[in-house]
C-alpha positions as CSV (number, residue, x, y, z in Angstrom):
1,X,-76.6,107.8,118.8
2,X,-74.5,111.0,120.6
3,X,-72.8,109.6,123.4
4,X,-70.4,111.7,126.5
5,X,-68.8,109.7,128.9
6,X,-65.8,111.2,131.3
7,X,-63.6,108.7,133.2
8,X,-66.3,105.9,131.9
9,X,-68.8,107.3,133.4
10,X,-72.2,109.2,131.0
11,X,-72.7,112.4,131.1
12,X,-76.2,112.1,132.3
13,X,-75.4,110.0,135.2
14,X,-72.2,112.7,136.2
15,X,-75.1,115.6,136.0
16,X,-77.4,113.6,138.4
17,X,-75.0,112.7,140.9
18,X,-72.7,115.6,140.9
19,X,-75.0,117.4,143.3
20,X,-75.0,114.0,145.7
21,X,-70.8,114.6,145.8
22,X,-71.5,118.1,146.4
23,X,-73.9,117.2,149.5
24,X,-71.2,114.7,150.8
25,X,-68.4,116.9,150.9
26,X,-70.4,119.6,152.8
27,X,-71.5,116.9,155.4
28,X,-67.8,116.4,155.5
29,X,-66.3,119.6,156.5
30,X,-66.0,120.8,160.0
31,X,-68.4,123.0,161.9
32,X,-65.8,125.8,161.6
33,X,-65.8,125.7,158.0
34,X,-69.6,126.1,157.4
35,X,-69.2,129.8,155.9
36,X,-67.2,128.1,152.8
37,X,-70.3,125.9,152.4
38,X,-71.9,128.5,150.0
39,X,-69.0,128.5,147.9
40,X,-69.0,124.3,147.9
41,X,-72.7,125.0,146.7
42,X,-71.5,127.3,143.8
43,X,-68.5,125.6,142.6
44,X,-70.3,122.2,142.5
45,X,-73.3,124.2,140.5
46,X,-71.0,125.1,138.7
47,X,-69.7,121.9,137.1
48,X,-73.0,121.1,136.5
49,X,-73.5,124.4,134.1
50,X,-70.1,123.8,132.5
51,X,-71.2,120.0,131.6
52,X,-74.3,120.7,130.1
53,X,-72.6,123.3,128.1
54,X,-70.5,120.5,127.1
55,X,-73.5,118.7,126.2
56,X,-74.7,121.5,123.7
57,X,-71.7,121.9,122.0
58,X,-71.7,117.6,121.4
59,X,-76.0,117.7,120.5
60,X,-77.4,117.0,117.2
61,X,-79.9,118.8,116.4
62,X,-81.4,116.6,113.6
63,X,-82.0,114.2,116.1
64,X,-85.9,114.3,117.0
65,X,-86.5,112.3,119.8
66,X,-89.9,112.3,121.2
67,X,-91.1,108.4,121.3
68,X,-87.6,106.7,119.6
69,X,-84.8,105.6,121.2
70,X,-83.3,106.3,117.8
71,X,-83.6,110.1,118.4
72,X,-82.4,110.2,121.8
73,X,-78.6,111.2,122.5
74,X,-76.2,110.6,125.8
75,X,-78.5,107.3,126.3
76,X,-77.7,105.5,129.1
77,X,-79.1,102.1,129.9
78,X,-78.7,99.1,132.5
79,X,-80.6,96.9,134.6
80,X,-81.3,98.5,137.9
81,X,-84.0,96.4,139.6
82,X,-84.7,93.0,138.4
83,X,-86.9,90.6,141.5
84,X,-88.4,87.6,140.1
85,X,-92.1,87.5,141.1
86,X,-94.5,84.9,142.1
87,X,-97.7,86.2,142.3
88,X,-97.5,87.0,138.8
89,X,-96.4,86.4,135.2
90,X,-93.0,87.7,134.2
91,X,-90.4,89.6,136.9
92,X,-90.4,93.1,138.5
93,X,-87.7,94.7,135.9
94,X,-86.9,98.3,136.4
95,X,-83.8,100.3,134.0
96,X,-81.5,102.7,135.0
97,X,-82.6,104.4,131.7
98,X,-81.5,107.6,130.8
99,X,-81.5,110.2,127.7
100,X,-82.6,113.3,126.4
101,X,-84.4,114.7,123.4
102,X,-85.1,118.1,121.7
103,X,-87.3,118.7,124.6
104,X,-85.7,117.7,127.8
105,X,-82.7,119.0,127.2
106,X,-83.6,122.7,127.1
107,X,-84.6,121.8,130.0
108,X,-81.7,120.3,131.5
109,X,-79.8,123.2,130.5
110,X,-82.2,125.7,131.8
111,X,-81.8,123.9,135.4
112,X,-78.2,123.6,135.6
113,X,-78.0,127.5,135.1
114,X,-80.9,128.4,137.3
115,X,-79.4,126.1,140.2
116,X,-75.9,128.2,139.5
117,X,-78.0,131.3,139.7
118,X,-79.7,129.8,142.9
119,X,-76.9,129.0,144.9
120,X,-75.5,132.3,144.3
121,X,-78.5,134.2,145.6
122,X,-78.2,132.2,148.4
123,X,-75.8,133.5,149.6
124,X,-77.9,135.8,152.0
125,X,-78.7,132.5,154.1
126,X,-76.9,132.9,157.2
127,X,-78.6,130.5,159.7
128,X,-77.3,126.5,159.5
129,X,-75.5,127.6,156.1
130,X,-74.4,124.3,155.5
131,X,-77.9,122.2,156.0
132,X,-79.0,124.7,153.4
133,X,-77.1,124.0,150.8
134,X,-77.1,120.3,151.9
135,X,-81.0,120.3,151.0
136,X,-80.7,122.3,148.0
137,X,-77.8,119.8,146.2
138,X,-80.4,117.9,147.0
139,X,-83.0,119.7,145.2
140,X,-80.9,119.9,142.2
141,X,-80.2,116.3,141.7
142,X,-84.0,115.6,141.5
143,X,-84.6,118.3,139.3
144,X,-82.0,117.1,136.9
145,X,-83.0,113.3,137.5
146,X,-86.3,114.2,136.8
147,X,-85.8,115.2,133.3
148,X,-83.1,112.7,132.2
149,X,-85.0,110.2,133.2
150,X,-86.8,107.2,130.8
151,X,-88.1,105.3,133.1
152,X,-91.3,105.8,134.7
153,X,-90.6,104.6,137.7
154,X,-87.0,106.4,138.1
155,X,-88.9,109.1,137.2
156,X,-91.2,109.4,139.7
157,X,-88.2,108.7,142.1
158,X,-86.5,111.6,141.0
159,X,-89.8,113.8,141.1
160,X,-90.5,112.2,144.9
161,X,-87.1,113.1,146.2
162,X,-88.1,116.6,145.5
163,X,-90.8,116.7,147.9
164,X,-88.3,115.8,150.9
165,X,-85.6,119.0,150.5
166,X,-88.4,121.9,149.7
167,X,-90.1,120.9,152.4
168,X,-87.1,121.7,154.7
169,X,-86.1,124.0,152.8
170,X,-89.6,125.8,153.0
171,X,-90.3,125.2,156.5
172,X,-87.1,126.2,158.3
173,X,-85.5,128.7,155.8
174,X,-89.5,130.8,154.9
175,X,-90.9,133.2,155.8
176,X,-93.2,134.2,158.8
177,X,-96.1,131.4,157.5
178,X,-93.0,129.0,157.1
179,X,-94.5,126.1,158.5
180,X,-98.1,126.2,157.2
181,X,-96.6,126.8,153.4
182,X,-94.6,124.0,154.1
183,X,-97.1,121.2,155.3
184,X,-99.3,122.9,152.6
185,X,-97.0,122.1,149.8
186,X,-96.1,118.7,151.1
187,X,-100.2,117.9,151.7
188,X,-100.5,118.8,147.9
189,X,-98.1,117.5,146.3
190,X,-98.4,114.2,147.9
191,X,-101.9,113.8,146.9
192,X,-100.7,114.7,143.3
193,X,-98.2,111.3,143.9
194,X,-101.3,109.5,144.6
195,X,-102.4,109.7,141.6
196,X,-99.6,109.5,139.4
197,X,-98.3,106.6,141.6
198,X,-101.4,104.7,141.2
199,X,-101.4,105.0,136.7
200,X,-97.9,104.5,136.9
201,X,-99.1,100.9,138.3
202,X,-101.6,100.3,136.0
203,X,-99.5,101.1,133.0
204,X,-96.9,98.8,134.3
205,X,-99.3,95.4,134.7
206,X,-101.1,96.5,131.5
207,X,-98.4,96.4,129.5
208,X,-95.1,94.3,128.4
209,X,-92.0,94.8,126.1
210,X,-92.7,93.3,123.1
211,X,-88.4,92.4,123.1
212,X,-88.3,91.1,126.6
213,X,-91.9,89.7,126.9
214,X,-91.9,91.6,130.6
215,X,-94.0,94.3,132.4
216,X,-92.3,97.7,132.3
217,X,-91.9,100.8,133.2
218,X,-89.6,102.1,129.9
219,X,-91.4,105.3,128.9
220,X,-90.7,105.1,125.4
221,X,-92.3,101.8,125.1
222,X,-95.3,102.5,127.0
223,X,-96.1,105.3,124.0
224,X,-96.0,102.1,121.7
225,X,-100.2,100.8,121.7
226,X,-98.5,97.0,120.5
227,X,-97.1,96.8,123.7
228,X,-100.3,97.0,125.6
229,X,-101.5,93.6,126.7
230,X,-105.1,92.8,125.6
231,X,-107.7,91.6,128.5
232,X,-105.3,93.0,131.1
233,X,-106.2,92.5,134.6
234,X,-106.3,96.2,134.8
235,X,-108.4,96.7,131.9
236,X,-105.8,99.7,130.8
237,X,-106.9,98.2,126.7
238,X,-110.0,100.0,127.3
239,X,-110.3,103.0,125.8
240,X,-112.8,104.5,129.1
241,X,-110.1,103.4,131.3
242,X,-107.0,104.6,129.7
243,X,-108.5,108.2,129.6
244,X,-109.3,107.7,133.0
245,X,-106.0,106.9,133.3
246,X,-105.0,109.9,131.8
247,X,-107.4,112.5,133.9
248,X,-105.4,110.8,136.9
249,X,-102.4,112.3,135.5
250,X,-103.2,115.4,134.7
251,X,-104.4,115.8,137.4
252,X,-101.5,114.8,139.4
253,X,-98.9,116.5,137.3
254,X,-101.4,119.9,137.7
255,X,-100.9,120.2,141.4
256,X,-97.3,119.8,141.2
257,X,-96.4,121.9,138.0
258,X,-99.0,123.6,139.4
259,X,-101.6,124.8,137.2
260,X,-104.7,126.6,138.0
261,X,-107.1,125.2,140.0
262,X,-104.4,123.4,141.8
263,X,-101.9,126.0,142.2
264,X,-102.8,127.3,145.4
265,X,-99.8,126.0,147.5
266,X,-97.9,127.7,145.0
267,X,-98.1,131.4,146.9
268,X,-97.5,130.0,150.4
269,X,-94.5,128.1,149.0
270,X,-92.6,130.7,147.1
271,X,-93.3,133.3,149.7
């Protein structure tokens, strides 16, 4: 398994948070200083470009991926959240679980250079510079967290924490229809986080880890139909019900990719 740590610290989790540093040191400098905030934005863009380089250059591309752990490389996993429960069997147990495959990380790489390309064409922002680039480190980090992620439930952190910068970044920095694209996009997407929100649930209590014996929300295991728990409480074994299940999220993940008919926020939005 590929692995890229600097100063102890994965790869993966140094590309997540490396925006969040970014965002800190621009809350950080004085009022005076807000014209350099662009350049913060860039150079901290930047790193994140040069470290995913750094992850091509380590990848193995024999490596498949897809549904394995096996074929998954700059893994990272610990315990994140871990509550005992007591209204039913097992715990909550939720994994800072991260990795990428032969899909993702095209991905990962194509983000870390538009977010380069981003925050240079920012650069014709001139009103409250630094909240700008504030919300758009922002962006980035759930962009990248997004599609690192292994975790279900991480992931749909990650995707969440989306919603909160574009919608400032949409409704004070837009156009003339700023505010209506903005509520417009936040309206829709949020009902697309309904539905997502409410599978990702159902999946969770309908399934368990055949190694830990508990309910969770590791990606790569819910692919696996042994660990689906017969005569769950949320009936997820039968087949009606898990393509239910599906519909739900393709639907939600069609307003927020979006795809047509649920792409009309998408206009307003870029606009």
């Amino acid at each position: 398994m590929v692995e890229l740590k600097l100063l102890g610290i994965g790869i993966l989790t140094w590309m997540i948070f490396l925006p969040v540093v970014g965002m800190i040191v621009l809350m950080l400098i004085p009022k005076s200083a807000e014209k350099f905030a662009k350049y913060i934005s860039v150079a901290f863009t930047s790193f994140l470009l040069i470290l995913s380089v750094l992850m091509l250059m380590k990848y193995d591309t024999s490596k498949a991926g897809v549904n394995s752990i096996d074929g998954f490389q700059f893994v990272e996993k610990t315990t994140w959240i871990d509550v005992p429960a007591y209204l039913w069997d097992g715990s909550i147990h939720i994994d800072y679980f991260l990795g990428v495959d032969g899909i993702s990380f095209p991905m990962l790489l194509l983000t870390a250079l538009i977010s380069l390309i981003g925050a240079i064409a920012s650069f014709s922002v001139k009103k409250n510079e630094r909240g700008y680039h504030i919300m758009y480190l922002f962006l980035v980090t759930g962009m990248i967290g997004a599609f690192v992620t292994l975790d279900f439930f991480l992931f749909f952190v990650f995707w969440e924490i989306m919603l909160l910068p574009m919608y400032f970044l949409i409704g004070i920095w837009g156009g003339e229809r700023r505010e209506y694209a903005a509520i417009k996009f936040f309206l829709y997407t949020l009902f697309g986080s309904a539905f997502i929100l409410l599978v990702m649930i159902g999946l969770y209590f309908s399934s368990r880890d055949p190694q830990t014996g508990f309910h969770t929300f590791n990606m790569l295991t819910l692919m696996d139909q042994k660990a689906i728990i017969p005569d769950s409480v949320f009936g997820f074994l039968n087949p009606n019900l898990r393509l239910l299940g599906f519909a739900a999220l393709f639907i939600g993940f069609a307003i927020k990719v979006p795809v047509f008919p649920f792409h009309t926020w998408l206009p307003d939005a870029h606009v």
